[in-house]
RODOTOR-90886 format. One record per residue (C-alpha): residue number from 1; x, y, z; residue in three letters. Coordinates in steps of 0.5 Angstrom, whole numbers, plus 500, padded with zeros to 3 digits. Layout:
N
<node num="NUM" xx="X" yy="Y" zz="Z" residuo="ALA"/>
...
This chain:
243
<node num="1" xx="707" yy="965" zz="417" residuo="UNK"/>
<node num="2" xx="703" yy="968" zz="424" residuo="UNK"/>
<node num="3" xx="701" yy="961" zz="425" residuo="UNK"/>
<node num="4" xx="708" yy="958" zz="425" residuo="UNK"/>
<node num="5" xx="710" yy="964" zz="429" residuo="UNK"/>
<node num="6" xx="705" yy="963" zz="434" residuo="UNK"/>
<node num="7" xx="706" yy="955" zz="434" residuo="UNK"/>
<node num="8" xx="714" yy="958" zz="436" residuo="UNK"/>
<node num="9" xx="713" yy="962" zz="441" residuo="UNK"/>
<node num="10" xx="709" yy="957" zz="444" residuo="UNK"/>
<node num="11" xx="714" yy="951" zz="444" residuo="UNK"/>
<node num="12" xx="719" yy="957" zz="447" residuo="UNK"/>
<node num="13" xx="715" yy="959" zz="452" residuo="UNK"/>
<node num="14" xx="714" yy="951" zz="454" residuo="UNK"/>
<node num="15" xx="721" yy="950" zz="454" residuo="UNK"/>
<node num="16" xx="724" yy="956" zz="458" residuo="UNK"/>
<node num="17" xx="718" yy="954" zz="462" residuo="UNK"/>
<node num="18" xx="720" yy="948" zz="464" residuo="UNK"/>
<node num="19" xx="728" yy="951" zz="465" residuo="UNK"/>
<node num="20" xx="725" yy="956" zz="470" residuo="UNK"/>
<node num="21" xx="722" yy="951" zz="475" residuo="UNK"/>
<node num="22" xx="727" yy="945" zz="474" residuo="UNK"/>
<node num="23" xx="725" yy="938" zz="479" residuo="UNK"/>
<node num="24" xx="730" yy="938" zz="484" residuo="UNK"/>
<node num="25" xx="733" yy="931" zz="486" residuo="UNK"/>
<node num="26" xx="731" yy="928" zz="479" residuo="UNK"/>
<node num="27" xx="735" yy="927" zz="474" residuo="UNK"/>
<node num="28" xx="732" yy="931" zz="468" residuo="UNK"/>
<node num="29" xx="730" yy="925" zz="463" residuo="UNK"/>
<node num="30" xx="735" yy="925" zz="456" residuo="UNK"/>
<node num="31" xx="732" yy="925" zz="450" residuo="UNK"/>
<node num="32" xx="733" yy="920" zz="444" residuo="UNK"/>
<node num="33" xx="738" yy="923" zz="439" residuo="UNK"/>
<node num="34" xx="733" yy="923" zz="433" residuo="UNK"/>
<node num="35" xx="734" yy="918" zz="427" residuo="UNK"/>
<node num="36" xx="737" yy="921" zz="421" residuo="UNK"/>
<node num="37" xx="732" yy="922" zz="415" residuo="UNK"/>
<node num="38" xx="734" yy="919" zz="408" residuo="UNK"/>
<node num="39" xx="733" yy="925" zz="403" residuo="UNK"/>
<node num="40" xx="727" yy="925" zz="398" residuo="UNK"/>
<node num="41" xx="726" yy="924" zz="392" residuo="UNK"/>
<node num="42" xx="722" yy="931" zz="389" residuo="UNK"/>
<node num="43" xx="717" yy="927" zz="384" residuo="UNK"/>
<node num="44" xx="717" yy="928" zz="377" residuo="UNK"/>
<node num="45" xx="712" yy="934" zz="374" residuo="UNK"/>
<node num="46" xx="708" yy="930" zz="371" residuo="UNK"/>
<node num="47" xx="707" yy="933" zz="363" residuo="UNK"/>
<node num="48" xx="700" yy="935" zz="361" residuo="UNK"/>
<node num="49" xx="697" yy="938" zz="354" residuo="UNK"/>
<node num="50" xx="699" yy="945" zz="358" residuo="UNK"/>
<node num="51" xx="706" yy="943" zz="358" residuo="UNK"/>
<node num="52" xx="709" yy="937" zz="354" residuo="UNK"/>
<node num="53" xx="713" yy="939" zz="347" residuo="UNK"/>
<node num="54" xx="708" yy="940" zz="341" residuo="UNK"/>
<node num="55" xx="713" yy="937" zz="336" residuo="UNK"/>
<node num="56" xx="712" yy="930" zz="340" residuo="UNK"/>
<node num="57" xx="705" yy="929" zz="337" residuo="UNK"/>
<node num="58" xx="707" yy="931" zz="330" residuo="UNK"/>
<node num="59" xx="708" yy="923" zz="328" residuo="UNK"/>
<node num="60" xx="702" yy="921" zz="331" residuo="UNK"/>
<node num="61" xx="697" yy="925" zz="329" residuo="UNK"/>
<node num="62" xx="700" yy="925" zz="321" residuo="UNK"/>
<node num="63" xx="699" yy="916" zz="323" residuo="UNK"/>
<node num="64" xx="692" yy="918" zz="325" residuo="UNK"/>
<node num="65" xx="691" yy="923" zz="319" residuo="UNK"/>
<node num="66" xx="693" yy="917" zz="314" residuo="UNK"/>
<node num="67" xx="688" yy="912" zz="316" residuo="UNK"/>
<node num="68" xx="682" yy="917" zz="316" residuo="UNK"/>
<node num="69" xx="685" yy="918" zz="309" residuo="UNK"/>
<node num="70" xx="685" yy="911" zz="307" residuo="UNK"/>
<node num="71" xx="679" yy="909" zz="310" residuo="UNK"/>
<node num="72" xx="675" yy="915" zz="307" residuo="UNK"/>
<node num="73" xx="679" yy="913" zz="300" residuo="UNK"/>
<node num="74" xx="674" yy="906" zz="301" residuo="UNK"/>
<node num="75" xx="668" yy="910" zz="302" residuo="UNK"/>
<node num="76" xx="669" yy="914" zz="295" residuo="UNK"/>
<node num="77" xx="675" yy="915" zz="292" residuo="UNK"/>
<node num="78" xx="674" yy="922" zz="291" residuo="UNK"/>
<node num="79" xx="674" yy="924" zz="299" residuo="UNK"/>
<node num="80" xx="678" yy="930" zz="302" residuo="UNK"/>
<node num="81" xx="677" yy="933" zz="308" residuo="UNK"/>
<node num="82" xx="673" yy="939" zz="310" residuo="UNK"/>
<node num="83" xx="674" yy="939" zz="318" residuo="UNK"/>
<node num="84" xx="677" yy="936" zz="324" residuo="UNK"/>
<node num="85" xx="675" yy="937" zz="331" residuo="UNK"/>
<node num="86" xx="680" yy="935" zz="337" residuo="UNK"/>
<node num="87" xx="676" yy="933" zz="343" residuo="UNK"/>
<node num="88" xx="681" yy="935" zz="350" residuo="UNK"/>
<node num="89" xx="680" yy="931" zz="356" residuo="UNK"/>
<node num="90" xx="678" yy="934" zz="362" residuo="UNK"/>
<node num="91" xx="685" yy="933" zz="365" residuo="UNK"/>
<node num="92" xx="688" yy="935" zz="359" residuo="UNK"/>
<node num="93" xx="693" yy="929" zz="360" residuo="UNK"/>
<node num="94" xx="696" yy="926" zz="355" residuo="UNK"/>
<node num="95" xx="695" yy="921" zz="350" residuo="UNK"/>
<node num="96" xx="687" yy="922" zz="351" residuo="UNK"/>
<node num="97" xx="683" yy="926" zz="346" residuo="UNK"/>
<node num="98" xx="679" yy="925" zz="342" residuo="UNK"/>
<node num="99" xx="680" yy="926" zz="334" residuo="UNK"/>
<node num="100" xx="674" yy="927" zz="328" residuo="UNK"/>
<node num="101" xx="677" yy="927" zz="321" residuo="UNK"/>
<node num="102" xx="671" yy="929" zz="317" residuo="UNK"/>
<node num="103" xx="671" yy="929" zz="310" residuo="UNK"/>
<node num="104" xx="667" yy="929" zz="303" residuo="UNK"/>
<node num="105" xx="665" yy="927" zz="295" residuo="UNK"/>
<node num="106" xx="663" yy="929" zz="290" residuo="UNK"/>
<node num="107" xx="660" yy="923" zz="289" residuo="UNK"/>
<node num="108" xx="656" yy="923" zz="295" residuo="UNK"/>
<node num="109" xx="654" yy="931" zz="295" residuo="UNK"/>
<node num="110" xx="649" yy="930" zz="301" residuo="UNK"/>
<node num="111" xx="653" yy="928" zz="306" residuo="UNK"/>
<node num="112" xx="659" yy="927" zz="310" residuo="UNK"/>
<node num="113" xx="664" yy="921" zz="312" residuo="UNK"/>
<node num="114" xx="667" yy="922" zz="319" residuo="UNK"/>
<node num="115" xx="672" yy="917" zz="322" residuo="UNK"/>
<node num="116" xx="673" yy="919" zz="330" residuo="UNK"/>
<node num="117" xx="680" yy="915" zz="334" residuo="UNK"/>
<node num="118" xx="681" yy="915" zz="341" residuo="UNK"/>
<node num="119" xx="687" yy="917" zz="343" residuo="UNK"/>
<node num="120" xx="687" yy="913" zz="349" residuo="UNK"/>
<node num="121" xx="683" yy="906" zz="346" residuo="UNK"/>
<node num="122" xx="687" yy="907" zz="339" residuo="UNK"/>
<node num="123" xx="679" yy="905" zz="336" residuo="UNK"/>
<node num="124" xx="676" yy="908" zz="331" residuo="UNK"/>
<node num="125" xx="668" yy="909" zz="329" residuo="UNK"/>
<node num="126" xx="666" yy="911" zz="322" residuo="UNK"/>
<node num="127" xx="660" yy="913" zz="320" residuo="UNK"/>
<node num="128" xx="656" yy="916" zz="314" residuo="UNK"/>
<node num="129" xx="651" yy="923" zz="317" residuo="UNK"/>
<node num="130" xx="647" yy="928" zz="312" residuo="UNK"/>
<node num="131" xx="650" yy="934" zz="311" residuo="UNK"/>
<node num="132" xx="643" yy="938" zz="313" residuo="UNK"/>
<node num="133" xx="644" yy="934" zz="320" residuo="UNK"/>
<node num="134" xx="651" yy="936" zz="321" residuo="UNK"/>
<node num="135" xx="656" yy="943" zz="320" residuo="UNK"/>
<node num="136" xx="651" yy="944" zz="314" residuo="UNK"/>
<node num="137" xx="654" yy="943" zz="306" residuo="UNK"/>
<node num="138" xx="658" yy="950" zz="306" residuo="UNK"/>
<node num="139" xx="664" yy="948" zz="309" residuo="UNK"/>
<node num="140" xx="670" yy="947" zz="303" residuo="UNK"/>
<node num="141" xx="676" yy="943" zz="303" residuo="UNK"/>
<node num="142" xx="681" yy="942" zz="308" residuo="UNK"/>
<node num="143" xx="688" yy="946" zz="304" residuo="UNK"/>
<node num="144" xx="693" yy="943" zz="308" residuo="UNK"/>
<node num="145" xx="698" yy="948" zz="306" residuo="UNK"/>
<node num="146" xx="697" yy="952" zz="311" residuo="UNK"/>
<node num="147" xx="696" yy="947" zz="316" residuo="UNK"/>
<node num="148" xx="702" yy="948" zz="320" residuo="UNK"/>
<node num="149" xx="701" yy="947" zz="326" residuo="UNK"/>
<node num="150" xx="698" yy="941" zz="331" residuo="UNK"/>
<node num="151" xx="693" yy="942" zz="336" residuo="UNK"/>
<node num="152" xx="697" yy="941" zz="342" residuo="UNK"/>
<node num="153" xx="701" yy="948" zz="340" residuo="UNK"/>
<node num="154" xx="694" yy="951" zz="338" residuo="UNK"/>
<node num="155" xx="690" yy="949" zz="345" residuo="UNK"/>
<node num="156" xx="697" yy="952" zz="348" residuo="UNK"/>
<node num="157" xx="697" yy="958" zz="345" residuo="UNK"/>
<node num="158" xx="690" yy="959" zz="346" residuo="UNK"/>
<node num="159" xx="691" yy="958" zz="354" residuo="UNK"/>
<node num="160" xx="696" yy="963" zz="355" residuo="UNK"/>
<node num="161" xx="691" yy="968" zz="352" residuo="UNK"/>
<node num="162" xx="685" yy="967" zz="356" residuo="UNK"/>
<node num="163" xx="684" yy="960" zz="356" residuo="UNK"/>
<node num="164" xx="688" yy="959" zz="363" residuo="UNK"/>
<node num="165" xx="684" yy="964" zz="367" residuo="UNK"/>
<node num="166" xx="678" yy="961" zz="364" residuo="UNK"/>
<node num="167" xx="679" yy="955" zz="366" residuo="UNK"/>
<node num="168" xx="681" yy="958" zz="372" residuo="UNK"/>
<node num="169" xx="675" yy="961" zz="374" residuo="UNK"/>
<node num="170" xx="672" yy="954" zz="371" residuo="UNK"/>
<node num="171" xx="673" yy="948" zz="373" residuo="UNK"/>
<node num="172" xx="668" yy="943" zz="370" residuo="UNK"/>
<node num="173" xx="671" yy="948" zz="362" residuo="UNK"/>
<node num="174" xx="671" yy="943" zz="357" residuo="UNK"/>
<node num="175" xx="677" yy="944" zz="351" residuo="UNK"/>
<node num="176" xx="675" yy="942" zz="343" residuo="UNK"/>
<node num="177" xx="678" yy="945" zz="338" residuo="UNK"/>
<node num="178" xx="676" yy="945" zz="330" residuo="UNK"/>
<node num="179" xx="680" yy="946" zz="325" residuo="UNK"/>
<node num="180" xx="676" yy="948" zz="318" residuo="UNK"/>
<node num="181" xx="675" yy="956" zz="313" residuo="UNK"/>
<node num="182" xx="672" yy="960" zz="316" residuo="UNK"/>
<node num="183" xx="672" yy="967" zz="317" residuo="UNK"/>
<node num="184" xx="676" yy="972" zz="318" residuo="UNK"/>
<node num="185" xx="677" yy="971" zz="310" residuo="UNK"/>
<node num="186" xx="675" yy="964" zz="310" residuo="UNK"/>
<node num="187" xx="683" yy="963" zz="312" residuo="UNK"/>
<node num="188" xx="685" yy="956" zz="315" residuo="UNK"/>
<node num="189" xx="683" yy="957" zz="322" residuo="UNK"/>
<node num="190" xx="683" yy="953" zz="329" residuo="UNK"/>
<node num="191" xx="677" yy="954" zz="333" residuo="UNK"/>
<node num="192" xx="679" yy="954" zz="340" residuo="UNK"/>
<node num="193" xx="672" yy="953" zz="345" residuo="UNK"/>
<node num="194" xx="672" yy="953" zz="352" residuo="UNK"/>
<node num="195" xx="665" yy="951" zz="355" residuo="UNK"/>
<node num="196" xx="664" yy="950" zz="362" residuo="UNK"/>
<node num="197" xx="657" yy="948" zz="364" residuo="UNK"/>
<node num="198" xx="654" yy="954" zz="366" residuo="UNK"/>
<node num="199" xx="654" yy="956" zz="359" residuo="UNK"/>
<node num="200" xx="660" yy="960" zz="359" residuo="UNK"/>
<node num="201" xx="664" yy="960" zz="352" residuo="UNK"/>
<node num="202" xx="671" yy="963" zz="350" residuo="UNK"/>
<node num="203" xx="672" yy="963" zz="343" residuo="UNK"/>
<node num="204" xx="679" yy="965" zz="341" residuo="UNK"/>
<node num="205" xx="682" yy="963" zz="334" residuo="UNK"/>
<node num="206" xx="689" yy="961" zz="332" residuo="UNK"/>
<node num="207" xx="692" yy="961" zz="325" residuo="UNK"/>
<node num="208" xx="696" yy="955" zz="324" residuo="UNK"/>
<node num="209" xx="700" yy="957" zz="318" residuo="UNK"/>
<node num="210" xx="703" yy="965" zz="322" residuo="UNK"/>
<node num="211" xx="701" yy="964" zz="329" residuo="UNK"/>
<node num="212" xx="696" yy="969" zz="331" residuo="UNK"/>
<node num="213" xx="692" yy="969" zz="337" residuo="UNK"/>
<node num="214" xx="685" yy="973" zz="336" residuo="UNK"/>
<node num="215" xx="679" yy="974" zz="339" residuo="UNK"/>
<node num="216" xx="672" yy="973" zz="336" residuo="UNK"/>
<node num="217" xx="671" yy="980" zz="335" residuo="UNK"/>
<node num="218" xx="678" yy="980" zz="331" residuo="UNK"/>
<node num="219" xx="682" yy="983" zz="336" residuo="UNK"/>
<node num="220" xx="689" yy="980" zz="336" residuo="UNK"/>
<node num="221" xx="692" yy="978" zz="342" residuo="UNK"/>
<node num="222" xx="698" yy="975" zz="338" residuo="UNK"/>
<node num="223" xx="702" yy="977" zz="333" residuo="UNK"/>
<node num="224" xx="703" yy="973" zz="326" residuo="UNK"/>
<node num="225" xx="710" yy="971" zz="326" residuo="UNK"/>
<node num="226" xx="716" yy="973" zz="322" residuo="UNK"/>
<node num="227" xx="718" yy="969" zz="316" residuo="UNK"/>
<node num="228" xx="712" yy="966" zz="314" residuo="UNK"/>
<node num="229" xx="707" yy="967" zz="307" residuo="UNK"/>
<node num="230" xx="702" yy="973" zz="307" residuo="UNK"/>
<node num="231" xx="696" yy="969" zz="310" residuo="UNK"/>
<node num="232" xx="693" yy="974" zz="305" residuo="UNK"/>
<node num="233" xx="694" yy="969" zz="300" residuo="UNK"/>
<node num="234" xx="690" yy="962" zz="303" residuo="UNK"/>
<node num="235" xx="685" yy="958" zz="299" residuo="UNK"/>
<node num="236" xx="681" yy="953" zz="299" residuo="UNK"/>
<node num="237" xx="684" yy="947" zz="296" residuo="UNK"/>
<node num="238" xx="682" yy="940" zz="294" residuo="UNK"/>
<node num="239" xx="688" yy="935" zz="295" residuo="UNK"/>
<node num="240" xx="689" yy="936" zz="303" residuo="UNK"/>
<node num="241" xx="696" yy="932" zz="304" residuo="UNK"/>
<node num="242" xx="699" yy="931" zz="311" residuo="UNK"/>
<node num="243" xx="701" yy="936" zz="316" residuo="UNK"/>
């Protein structure tokens, strides 16, 4: 605003200047009329993960859901899921994540069978890898049930409690979300992590079946919302169905 205050005064005192000193016996120049300037257009926002509808992903992420489930079925007729992890682009566009369905069997105890899709390409890899070499054997099956909630509206509940002021103060921080049991009680949680390369991490966990937002240490930034089961009676289960 100084500078722009500054600038006016200038071209002020340059015009009553030249008012003050006028040239005899010329005729002062006319000025061109200036040309009429045809109304703009604001560009449309562009929608990010940040902002899009969370429900607009529902279709997709079932479709992507069913062809795991499908191919793992090829793989051992007894698979179900364990885990999911959501990879975020940098960018946070969309239609760019990463998705990996991990599932198991009791007739291949010692290992797992992981289908990753690429949003952006819509190409899949599977792959077969030991469990002692990835995420361990303690992880249970995937109870669906409380999966109420996708991870677009996970990540924005996570960046409004702490995840934008990370990204903020960093801005190489990479978003990868994990869906599994795990503690505080083995309930159904996603895991929310922010890493940014100079090793900085924010962890913070979102129920997908009431909403609550907590931190690491358990404190809760969002309350669980009303008119839903007690998330006290969560349980593992061994029939994941779609979400």
């Amino acid at each position: 605003m100084r500078k722009r205050f500054g600038f006016m005064l200038l071209i002020s005192s340059l015009i009553l200047g030249g008012c003050s000193l006028p040239s005899f016996g010329k005729k002062a120049p006319q000025s061109e009329p200036a040309a009429p300037t045809a109304p703009t257009t604001p560009e449309p926002a562009v929608q990010t993960l940040k902002s899009v509808s969370p429900t607009t992903f529902d279709a997709p992420i079932v479709g992507a859901l069913a062809a795991a489930q499908t191919k793992a079925k090829l793989w051992q007729d007894d698979a179900v899921l364990h885990y999911v992890s959501v990879e975020l682009p940098a960018d946070l566009r969309l239609n760019a994540a990463t998705n990996t369905y991990v599932f198991g069997s009791g007739k291949a105890a010692g290992d797992w069978w992981t289908y990753s899709l690429a949003e952006l390409t819509n190409k899949s890899i599977r792959a077969i890898i030991p469990k002692d070499d990835y995420l361990g054997s303690s992880i249970v099956p995937i109870n669906s049930n409380y999966w109420k909630m996708n991870y677009v509206e996970a990540f924005q509940l996570a960046d409004a409690n702490g995840g934008a002021d990370f990204r903020g103060k960093h801005a190489d921080a990479k978003v990868t979300l994990y869906l599994s049991h795990r503690s505080p009680n083995q309930w159904l949680w996603w895991t929310v992590q922010y890493k940014a390369a100079a090793e900085a991490l924010l962890t913070l966990l979102v129920n997908p079946n009431q909403g609550e937002v907590l931190d690491t240490a358990g404190q809760q930034l969002v309350p669980p919302s009303a008119g839903t089961p007690a998330a006290g009676t969560q349980t593992s289960s061994t029939t994941p169905t779609s979400p």
